[in-house]
C-alpha positions in Angstrom: 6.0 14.0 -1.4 4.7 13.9 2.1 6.5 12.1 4.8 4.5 10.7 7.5 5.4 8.6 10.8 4.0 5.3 10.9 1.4 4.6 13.7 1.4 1.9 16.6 -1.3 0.0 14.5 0.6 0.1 10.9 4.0 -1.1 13.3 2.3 -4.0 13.9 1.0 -4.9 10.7 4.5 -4.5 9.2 6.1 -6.7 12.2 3.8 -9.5 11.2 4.4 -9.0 7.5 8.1 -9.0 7.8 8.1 -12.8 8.5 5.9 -13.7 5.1 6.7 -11.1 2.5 10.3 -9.5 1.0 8.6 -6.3 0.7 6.7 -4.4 2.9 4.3 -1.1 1.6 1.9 1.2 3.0 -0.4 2.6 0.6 -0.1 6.3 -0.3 -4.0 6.8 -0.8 -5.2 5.1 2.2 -2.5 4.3 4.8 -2.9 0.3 4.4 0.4 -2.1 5.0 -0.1 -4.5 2.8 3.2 -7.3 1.8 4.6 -8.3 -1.4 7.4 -10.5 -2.7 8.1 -8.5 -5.7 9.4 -4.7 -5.6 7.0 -2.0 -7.0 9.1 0.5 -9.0 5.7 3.2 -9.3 3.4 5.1 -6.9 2.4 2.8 -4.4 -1.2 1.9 -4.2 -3.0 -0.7 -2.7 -4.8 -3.7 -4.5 -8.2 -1.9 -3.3 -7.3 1.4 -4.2 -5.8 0.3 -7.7 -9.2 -1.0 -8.3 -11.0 2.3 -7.0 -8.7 4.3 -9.2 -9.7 2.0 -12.4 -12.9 2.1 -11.7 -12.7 6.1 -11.6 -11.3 5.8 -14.7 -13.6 3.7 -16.4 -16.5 6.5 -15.3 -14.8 9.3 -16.4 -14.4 7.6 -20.6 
């Protein structure tokens, strides 16, 4: 797993985020912080790229 620092713009998407969500995320395909108030327990993905992947997916059958 890589380890990467969080940028100035992702630091402020996760400030504002704090006050509306329990849990805060950044995607591990595209770098998006994105909030939700239940804990995800698998590879974290983004609504957008869950729906990329499926749609990959889809294709490839």
């Amino acid at each position: 797993m890589e380890i990467r620092l969080l940028n100035n713009t992702q630091k402020e998407q996760v400030g504002k985020l704090l006050s509306f969500y329990k849990f805060i995320y950044i995607c591990n395909r595209c770098g998006l912080v994105y909030g939700a108030d239940n804990e995800e327990k698998k590879i974290i993905h983004c609504p957008k790229c869950l729906l990329e992947l499926r749609k990959e997916k889809e294709e490839q059958r």
